[in-house]
Biopython code that builds the backbone (N, CA, C, O; Angstrom):
import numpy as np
from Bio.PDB.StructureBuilder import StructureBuilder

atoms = [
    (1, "UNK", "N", (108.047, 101.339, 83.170)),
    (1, "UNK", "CA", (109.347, 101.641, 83.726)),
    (1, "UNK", "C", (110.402, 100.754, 83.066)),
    (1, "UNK", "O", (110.883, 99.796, 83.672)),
    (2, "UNK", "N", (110.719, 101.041, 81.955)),
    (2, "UNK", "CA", (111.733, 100.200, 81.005)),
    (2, "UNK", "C", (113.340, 99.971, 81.743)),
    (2, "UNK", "O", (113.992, 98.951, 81.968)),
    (3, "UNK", "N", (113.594, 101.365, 81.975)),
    (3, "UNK", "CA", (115.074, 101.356, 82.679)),
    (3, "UNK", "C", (115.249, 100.755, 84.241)),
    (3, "UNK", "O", (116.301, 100.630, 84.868)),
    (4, "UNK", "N", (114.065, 100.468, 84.610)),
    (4, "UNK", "CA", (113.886, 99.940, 86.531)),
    (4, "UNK", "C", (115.152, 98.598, 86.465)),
    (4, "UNK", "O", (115.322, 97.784, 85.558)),
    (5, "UNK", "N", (115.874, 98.735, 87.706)),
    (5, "UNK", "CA", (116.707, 97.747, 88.319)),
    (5, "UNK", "C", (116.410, 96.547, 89.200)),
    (5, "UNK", "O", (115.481, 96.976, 89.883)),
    (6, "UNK", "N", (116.574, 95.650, 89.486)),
    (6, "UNK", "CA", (115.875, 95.018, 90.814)),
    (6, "UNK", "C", (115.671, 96.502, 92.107)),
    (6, "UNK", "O", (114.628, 96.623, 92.751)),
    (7, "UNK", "N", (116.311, 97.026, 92.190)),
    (7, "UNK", "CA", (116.304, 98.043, 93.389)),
    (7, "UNK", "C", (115.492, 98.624, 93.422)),
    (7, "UNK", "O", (114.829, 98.886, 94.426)),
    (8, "UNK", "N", (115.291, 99.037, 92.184)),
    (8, "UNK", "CA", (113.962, 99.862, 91.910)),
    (8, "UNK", "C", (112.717, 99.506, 92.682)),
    (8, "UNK", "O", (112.200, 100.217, 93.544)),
    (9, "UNK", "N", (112.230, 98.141, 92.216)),
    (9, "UNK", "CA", (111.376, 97.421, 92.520)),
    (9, "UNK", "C", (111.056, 97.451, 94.314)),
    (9, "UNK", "O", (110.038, 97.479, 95.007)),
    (10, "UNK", "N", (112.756, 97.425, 94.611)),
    (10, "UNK", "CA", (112.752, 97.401, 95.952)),
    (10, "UNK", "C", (112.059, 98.658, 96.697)),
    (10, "UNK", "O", (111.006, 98.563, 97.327)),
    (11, "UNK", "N", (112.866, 99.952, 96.521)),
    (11, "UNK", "CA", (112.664, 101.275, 96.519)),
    (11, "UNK", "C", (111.077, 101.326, 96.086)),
    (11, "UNK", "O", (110.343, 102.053, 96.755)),
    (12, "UNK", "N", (110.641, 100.736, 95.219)),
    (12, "UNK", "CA", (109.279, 101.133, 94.629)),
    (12, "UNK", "C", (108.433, 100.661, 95.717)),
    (12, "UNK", "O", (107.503, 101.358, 96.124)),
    (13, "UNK", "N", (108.722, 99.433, 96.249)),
    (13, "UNK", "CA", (107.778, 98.227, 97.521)),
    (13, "UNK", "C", (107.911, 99.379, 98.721)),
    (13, "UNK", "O", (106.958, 100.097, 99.025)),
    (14, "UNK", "N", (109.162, 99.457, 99.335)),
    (14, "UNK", "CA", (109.265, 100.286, 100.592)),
    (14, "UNK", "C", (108.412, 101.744, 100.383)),
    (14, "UNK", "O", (107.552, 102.154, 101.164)),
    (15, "UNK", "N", (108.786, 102.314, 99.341)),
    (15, "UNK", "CA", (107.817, 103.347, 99.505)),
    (15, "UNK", "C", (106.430, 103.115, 99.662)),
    (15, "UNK", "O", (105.717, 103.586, 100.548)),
    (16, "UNK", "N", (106.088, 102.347, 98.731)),
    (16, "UNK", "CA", (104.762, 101.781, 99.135)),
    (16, "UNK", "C", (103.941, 101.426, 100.398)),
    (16, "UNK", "O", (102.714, 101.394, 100.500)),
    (17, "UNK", "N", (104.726, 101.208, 101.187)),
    (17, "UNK", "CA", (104.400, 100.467, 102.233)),
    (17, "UNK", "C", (103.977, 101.937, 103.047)),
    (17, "UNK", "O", (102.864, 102.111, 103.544)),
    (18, "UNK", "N", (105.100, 102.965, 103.081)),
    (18, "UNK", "CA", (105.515, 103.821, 104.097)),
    (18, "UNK", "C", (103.700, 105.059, 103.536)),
    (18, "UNK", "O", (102.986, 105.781, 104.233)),
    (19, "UNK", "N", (103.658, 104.732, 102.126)),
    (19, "UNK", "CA", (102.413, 105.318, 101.809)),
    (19, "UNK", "C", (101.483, 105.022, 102.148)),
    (19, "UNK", "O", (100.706, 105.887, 102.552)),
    (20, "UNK", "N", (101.055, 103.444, 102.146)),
    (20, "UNK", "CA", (100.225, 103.057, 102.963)),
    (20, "UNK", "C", (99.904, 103.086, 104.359)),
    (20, "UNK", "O", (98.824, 103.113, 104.948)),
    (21, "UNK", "N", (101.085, 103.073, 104.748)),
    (21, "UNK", "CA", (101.303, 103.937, 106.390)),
    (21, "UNK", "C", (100.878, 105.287, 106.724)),
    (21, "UNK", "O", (100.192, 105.729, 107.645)),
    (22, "UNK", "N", (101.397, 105.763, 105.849)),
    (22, "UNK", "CA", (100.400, 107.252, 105.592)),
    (22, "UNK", "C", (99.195, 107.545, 105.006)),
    (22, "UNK", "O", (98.916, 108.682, 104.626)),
    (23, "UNK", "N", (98.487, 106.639, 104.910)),
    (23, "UNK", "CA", (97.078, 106.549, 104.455)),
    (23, "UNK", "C", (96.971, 107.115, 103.001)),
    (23, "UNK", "O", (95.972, 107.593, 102.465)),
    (24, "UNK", "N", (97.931, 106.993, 102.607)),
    (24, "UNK", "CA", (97.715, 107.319, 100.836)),
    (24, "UNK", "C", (97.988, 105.486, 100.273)),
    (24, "UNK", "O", (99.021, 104.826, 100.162)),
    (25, "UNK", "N", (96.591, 105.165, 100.031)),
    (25, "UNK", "CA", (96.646, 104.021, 99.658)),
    (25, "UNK", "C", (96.921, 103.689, 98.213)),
    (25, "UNK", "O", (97.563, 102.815, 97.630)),
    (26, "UNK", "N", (95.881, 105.157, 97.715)),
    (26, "UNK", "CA", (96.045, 105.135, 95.891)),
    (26, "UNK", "C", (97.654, 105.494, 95.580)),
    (26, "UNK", "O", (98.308, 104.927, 94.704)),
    (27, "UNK", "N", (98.050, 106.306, 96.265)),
    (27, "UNK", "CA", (99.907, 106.334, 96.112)),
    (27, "UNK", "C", (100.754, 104.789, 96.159)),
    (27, "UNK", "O", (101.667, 104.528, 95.375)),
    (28, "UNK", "N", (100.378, 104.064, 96.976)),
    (28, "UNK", "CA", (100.849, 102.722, 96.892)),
    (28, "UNK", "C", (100.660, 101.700, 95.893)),
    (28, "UNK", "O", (101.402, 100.901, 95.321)),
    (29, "UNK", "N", (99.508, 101.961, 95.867)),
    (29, "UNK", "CA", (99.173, 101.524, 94.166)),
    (29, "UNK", "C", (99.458, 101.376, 92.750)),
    (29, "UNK", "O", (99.426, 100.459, 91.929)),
    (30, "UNK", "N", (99.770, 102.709, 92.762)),
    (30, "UNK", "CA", (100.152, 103.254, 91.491)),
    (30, "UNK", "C", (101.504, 102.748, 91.712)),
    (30, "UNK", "O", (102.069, 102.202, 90.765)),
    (31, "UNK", "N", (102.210, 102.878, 93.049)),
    (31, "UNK", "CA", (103.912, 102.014, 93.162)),
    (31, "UNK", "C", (104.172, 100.561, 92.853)),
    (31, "UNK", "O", (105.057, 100.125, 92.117)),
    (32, "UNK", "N", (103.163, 99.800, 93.605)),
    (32, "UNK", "CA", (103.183, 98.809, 93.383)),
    (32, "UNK", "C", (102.568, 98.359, 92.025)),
    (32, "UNK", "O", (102.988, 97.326, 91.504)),
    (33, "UNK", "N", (101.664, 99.038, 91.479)),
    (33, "UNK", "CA", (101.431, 98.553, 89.656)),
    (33, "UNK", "C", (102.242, 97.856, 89.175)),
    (33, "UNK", "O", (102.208, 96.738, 88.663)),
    (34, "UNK", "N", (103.358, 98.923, 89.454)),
    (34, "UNK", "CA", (105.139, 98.374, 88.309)),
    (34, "UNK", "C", (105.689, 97.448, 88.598)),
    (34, "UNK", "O", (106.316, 96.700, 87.847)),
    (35, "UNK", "N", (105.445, 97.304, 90.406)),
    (35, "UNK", "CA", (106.659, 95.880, 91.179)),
    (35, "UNK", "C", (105.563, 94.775, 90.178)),
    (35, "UNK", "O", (106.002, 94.119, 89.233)),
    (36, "UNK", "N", (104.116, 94.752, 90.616)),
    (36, "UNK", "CA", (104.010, 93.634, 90.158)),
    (36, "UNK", "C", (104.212, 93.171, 89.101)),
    (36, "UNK", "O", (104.825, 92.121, 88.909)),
    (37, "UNK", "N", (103.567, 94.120, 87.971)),
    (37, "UNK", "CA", (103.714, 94.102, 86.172)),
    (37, "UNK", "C", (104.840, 93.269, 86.244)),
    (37, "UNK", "O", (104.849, 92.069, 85.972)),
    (38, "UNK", "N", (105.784, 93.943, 86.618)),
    (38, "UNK", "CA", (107.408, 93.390, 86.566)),
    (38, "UNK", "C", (107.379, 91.834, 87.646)),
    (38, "UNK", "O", (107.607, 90.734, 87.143)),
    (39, "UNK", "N", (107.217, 91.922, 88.419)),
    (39, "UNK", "CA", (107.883, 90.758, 89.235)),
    (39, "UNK", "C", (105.917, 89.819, 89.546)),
    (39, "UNK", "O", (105.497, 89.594, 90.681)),
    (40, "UNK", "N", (105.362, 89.576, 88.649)),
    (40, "UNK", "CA", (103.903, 88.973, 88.917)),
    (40, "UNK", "C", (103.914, 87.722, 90.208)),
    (40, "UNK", "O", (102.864, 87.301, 90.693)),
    (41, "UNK", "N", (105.096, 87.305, 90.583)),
    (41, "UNK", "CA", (105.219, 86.095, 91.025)),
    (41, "UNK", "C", (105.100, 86.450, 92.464)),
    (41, "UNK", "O", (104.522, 85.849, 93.370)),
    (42, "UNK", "N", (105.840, 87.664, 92.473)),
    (42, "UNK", "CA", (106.028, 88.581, 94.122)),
    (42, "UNK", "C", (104.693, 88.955, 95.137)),
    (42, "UNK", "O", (103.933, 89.922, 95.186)),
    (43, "UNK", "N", (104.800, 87.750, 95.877)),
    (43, "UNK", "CA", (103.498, 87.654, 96.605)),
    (43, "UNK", "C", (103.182, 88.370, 97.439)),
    (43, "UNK", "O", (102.050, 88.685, 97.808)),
    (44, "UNK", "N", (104.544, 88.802, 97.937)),
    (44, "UNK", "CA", (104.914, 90.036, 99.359)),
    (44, "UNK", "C", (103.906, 91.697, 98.484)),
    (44, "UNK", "O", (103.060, 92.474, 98.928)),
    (45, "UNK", "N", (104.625, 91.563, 97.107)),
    (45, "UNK", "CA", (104.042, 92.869, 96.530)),
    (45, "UNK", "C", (102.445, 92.440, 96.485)),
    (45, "UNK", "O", (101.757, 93.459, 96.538)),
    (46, "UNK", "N", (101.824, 91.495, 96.420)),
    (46, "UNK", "CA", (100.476, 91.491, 96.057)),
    (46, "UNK", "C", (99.683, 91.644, 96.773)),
    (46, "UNK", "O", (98.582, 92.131, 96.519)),
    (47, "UNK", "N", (100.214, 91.120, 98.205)),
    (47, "UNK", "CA", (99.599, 91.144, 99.359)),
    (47, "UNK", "C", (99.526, 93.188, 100.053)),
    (47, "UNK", "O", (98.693, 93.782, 100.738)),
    (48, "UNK", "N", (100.512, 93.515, 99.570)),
    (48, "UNK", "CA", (100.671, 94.869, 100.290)),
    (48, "UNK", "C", (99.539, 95.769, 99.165)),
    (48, "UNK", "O", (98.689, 96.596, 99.495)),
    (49, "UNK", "N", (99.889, 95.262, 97.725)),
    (49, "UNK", "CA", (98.532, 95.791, 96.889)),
    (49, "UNK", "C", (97.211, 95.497, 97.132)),
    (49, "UNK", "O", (96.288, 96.203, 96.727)),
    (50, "UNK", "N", (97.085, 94.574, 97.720)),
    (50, "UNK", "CA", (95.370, 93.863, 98.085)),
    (50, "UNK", "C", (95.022, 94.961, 99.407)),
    (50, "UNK", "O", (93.983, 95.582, 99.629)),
    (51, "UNK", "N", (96.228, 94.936, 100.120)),
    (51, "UNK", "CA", (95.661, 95.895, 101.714)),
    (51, "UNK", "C", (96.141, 97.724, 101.089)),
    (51, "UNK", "O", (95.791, 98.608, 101.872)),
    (52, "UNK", "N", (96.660, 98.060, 100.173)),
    (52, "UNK", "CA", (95.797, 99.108, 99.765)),
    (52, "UNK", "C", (94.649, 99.304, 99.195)),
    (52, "UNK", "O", (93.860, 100.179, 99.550)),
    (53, "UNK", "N", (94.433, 98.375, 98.113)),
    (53, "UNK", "CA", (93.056, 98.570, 97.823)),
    (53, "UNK", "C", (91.823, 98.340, 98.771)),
    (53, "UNK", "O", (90.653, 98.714, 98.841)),
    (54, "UNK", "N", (92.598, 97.617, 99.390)),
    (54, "UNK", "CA", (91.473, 97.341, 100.691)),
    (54, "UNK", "C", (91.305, 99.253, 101.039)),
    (54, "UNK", "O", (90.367, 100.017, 100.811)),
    (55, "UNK", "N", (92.535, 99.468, 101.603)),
    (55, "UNK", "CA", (92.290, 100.942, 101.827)),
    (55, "UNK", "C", (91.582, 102.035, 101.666)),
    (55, "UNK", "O", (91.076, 102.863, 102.425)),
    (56, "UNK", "N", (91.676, 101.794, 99.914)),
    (56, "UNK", "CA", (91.503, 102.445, 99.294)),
    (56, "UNK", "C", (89.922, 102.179, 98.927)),
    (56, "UNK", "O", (89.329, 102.947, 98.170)),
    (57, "UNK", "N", (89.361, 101.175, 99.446)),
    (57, "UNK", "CA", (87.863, 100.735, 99.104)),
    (57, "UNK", "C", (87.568, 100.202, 97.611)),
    (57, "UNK", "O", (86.536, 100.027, 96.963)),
    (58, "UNK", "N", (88.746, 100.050, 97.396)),
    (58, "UNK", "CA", (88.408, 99.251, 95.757)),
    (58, "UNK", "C", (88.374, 97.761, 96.389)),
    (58, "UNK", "O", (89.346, 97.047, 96.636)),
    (59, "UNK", "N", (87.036, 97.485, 96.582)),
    (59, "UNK", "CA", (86.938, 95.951, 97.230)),
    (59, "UNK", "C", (87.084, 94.665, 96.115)),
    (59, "UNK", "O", (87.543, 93.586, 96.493)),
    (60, "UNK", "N", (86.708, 94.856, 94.896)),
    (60, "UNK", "CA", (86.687, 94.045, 93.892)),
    (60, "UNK", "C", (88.414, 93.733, 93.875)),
    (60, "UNK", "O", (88.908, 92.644, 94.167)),
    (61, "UNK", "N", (89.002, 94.671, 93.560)),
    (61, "UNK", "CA", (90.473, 94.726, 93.476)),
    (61, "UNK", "C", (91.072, 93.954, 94.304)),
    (61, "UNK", "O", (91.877, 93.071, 94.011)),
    (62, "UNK", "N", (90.574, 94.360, 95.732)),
    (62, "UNK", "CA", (91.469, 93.826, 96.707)),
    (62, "UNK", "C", (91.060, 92.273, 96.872)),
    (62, "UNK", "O", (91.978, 91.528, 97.217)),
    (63, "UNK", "N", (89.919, 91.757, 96.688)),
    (63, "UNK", "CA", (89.319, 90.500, 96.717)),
    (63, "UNK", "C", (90.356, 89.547, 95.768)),
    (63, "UNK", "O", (90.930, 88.522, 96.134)),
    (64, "UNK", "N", (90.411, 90.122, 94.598)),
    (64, "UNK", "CA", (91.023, 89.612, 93.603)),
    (64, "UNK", "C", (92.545, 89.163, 93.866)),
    (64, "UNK", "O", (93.221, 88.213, 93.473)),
    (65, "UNK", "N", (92.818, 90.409, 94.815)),
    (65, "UNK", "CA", (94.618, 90.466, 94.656)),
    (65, "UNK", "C", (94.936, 89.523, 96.022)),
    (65, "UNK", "O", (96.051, 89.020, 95.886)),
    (66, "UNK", "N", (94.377, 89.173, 97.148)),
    (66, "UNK", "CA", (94.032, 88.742, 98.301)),
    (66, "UNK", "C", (93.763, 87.355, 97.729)),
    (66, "UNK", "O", (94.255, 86.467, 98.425)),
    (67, "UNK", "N", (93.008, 86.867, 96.472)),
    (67, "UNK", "CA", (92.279, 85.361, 96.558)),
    (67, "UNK", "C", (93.714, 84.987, 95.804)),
    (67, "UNK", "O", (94.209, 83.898, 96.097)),
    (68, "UNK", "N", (94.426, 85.858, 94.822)),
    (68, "UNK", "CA", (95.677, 85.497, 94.331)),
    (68, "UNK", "C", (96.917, 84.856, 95.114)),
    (68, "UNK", "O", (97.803, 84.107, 94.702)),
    (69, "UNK", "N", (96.644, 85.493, 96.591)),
    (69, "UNK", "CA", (97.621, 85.731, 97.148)),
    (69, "UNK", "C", (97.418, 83.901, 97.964)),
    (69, "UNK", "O", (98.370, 83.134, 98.112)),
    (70, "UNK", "N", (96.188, 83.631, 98.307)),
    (70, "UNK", "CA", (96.172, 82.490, 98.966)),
    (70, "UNK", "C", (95.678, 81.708, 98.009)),
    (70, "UNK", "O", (94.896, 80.915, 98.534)),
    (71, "UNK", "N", (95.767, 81.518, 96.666)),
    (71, "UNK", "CA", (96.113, 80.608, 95.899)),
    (71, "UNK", "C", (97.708, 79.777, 96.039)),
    (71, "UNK", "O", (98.170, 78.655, 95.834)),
    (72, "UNK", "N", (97.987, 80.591, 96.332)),
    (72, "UNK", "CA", (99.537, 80.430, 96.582)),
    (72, "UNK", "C", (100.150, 80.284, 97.775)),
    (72, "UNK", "O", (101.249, 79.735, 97.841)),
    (73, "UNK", "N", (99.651, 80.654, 98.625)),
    (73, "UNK", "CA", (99.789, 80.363, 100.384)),
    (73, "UNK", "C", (98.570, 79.913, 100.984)),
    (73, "UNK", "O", (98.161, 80.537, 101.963)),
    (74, "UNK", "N", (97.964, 78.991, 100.581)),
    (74, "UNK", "CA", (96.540, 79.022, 100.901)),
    (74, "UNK", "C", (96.623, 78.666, 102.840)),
    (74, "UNK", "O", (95.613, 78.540, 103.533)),
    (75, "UNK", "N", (98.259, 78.553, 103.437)),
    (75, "UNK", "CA", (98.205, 78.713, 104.607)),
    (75, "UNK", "C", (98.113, 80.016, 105.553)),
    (75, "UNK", "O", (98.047, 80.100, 106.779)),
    (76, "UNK", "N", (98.134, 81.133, 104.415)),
    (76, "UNK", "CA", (98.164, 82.570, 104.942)),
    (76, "UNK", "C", (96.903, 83.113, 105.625)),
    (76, "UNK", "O", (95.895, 83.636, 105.149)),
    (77, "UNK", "N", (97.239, 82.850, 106.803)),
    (77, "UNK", "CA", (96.273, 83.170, 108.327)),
    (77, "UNK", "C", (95.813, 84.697, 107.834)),
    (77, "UNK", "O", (94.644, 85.005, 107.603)),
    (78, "UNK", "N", (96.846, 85.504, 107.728)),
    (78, "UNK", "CA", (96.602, 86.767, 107.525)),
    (78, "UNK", "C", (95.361, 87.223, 106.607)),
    (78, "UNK", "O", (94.256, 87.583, 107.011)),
    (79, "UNK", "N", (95.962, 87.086, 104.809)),
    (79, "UNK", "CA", (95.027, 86.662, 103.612)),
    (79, "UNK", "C", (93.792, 86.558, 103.638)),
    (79, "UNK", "O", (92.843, 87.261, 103.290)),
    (80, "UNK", "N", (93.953, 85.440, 104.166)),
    (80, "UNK", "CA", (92.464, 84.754, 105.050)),
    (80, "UNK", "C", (91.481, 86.022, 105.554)),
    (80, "UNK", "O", (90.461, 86.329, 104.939)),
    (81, "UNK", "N", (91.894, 86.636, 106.636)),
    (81, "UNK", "CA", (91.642, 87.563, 107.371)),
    (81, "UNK", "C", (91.087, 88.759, 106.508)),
    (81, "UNK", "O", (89.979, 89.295, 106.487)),
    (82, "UNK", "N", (92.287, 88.995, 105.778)),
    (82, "UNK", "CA", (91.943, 90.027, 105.125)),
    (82, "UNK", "C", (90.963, 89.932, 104.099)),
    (82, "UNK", "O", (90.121, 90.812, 103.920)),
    (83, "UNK", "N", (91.047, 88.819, 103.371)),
    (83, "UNK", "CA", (90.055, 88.269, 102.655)),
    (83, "UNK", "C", (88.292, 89.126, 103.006)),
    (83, "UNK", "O", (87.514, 89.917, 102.471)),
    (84, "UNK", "N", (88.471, 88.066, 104.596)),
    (84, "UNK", "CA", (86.951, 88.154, 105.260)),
    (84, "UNK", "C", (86.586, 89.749, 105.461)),
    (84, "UNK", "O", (85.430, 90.073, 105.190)),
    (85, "UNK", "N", (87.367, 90.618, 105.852)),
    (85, "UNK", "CA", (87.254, 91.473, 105.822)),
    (85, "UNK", "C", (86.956, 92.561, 104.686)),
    (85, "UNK", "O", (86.449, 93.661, 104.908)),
    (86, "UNK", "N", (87.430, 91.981, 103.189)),
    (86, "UNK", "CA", (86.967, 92.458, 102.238)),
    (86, "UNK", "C", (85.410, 92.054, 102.042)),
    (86, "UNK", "O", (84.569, 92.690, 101.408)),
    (87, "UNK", "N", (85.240, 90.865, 102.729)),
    (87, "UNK", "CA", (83.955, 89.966, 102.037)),
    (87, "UNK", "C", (83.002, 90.856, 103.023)),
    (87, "UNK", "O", (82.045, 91.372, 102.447)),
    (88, "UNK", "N", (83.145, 91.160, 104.695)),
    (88, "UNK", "CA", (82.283, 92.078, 105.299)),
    (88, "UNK", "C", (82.079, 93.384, 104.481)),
    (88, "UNK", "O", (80.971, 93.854, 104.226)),
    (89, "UNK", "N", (83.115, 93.851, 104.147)),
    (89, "UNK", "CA", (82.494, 95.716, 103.617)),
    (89, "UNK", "C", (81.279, 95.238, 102.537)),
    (89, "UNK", "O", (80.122, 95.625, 102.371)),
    (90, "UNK", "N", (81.973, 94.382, 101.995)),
    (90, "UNK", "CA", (81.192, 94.111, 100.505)),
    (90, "UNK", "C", (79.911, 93.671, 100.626)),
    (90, "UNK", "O", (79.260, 93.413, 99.613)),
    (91, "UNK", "N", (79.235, 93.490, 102.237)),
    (91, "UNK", "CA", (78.090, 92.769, 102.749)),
    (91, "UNK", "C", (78.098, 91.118, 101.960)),
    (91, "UNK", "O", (77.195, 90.861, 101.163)),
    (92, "UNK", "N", (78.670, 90.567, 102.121)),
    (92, "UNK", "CA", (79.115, 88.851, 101.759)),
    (92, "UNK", "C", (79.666, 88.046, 102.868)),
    (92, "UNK", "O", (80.728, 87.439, 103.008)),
    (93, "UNK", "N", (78.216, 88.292, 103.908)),
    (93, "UNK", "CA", (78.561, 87.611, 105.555)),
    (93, "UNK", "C", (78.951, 85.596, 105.446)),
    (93, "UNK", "O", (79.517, 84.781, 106.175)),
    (94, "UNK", "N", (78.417, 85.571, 104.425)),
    (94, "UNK", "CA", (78.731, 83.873, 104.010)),
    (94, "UNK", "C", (80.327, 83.536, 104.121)),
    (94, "UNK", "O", (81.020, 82.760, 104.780)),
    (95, "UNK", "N", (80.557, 84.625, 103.029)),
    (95, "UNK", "CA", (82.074, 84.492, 102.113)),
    (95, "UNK", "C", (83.205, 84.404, 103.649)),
    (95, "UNK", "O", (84.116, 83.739, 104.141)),
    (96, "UNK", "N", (82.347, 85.589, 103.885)),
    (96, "UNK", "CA", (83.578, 86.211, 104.887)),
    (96, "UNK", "C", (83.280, 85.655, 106.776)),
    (96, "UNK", "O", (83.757, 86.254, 107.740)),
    (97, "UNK", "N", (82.551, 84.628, 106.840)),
    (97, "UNK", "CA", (82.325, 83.736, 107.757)),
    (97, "UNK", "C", (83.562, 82.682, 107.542)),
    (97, "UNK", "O", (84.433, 82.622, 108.409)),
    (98, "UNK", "N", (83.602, 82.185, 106.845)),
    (98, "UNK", "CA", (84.462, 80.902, 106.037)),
    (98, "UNK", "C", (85.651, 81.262, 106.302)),
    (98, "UNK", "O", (86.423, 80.755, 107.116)),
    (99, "UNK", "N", (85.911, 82.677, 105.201)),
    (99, "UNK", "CA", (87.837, 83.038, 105.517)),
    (99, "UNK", "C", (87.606, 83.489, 107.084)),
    (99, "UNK", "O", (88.511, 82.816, 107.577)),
    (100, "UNK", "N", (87.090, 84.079, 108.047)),
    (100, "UNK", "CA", (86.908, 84.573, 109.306)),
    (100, "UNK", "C", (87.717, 82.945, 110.160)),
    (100, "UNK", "O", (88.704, 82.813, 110.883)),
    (101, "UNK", "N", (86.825, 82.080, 109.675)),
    (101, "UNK", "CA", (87.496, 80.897, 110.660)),
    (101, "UNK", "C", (88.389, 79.848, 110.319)),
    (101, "UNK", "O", (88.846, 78.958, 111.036)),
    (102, "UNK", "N", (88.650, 80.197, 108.563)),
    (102, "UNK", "CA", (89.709, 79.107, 108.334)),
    (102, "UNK", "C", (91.146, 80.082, 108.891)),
    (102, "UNK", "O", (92.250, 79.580, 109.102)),
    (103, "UNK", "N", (90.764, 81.779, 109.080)),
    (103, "UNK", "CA", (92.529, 82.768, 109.610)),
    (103, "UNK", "C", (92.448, 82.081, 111.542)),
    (103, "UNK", "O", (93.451, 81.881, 112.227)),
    (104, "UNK", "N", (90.969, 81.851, 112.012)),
    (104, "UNK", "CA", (91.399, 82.006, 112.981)),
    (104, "UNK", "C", (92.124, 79.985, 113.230)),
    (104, "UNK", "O", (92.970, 79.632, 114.052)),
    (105, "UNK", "N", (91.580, 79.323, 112.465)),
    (105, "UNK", "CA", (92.192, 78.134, 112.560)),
    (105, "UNK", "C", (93.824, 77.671, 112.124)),
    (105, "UNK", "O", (94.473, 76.640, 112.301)),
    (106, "UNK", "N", (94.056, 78.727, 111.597)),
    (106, "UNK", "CA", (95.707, 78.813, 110.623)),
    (106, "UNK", "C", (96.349, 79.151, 112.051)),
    (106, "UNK", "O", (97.174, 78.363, 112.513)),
    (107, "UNK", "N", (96.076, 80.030, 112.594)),
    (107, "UNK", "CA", (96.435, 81.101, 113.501)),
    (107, "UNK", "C", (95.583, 81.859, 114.023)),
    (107, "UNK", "O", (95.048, 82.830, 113.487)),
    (108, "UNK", "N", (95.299, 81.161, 115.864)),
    (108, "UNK", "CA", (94.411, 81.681, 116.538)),
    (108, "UNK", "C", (94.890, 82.684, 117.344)),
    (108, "UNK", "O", (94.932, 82.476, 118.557)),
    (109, "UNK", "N", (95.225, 83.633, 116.938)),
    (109, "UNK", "CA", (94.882, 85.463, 117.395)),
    (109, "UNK", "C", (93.634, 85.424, 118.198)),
    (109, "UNK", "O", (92.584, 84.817, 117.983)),
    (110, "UNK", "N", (93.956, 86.148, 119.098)),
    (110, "UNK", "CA", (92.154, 86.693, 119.566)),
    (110, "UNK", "C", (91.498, 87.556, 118.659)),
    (110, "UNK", "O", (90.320, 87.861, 118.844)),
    (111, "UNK", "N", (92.206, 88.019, 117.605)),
    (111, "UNK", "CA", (91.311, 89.115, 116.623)),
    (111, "UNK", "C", (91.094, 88.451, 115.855)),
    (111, "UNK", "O", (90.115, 88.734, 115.164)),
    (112, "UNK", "N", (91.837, 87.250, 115.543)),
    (112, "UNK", "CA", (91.037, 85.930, 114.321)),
    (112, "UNK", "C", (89.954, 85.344, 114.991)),
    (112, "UNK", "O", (88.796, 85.323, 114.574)),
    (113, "UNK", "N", (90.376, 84.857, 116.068)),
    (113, "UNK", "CA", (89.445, 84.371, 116.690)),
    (113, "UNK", "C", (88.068, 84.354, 117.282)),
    (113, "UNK", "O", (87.314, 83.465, 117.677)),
    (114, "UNK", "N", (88.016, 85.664, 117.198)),
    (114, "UNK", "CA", (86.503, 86.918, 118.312)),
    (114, "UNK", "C", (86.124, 86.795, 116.847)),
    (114, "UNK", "O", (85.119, 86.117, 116.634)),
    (115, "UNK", "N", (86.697, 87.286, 115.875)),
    (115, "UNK", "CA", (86.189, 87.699, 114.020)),
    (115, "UNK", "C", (85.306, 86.145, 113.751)),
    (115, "UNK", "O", (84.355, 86.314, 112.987)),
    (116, "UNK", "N", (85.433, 84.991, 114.144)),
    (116, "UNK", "CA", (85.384, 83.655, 113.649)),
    (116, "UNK", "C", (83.771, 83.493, 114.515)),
    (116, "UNK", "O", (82.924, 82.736, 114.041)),
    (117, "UNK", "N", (83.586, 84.019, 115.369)),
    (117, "UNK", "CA", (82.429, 83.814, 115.990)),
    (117, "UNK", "C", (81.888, 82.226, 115.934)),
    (117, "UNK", "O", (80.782, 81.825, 115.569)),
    (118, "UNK", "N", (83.314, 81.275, 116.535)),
    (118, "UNK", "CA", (82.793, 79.796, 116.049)),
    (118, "UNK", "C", (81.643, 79.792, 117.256)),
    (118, "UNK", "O", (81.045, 78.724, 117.117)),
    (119, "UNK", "N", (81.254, 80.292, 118.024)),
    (119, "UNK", "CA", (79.920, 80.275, 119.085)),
    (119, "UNK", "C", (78.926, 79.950, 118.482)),
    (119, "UNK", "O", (78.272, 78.959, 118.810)),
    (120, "UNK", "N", (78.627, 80.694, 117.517)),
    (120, "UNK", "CA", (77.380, 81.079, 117.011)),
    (120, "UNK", "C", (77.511, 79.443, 115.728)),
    (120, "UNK", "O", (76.603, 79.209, 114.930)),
]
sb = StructureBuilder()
sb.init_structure("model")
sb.init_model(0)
sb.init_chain("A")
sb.init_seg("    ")
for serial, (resi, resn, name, xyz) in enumerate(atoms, 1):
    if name == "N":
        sb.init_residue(resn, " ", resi, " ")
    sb.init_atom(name, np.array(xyz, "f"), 0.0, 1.0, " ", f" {name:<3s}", serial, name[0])
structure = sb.get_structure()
């Protein structure tokens, strides 16, 4: 997208989102490709790309775009979360034990929290 504006980018994110809302995850994808290409630094875009691919069951992808994301916020409760949740589909009960209780320790949610199974 040679001619894209900052707006673009903008316009490109919101749609994205509203696709992912609509369960077209691979549509968000392909939107967000360009924000990031273009803006790599944009964590907001990486994070919304990691929870489509999550969507979308490209778990490698989303692992990747998710471990990017809390390289950089490594306080992101959410990330975290989502992380573990990539690490469950992927059957990686270790991985996704770890991010399960460092989201519910960032930020104890009862859905971080019940996920963290610190009982056991």
């Amino acid at each position: 997208m040679s001619d894209a504006t900052p707006e673009t980018y903008v316009i490109d994110f919101r749609a994205a989102e509203q696709l992912l809302a609509a369960r077209d995850p691979r549509g968000a994808v392909k939107l967000l490709d360009d924000v990031v290409a273009a803006h790599p630094e944009n964590t907001a875009a990486r994070l919304l790309r990691a929870r489509a691919f999550f969507a979308a069951a490209q778990l490698r992808a989303a692992e990747l775009e998710f471990s990017i994301v809390l390289e950089r916020e490594p306080d992101n409760a959410f990330a975290h979360f989502a992380l573990a949740r990539t690490y469950e589909r992927a059957a990686r009960p270790q991985q996704a034990r770890r991010h399960f209780r460092l989201a519910a320790a960032l930020d104890p949610q009862p859905e971080y929290v019940a996920a963290a199974r610190f009982e056991e």
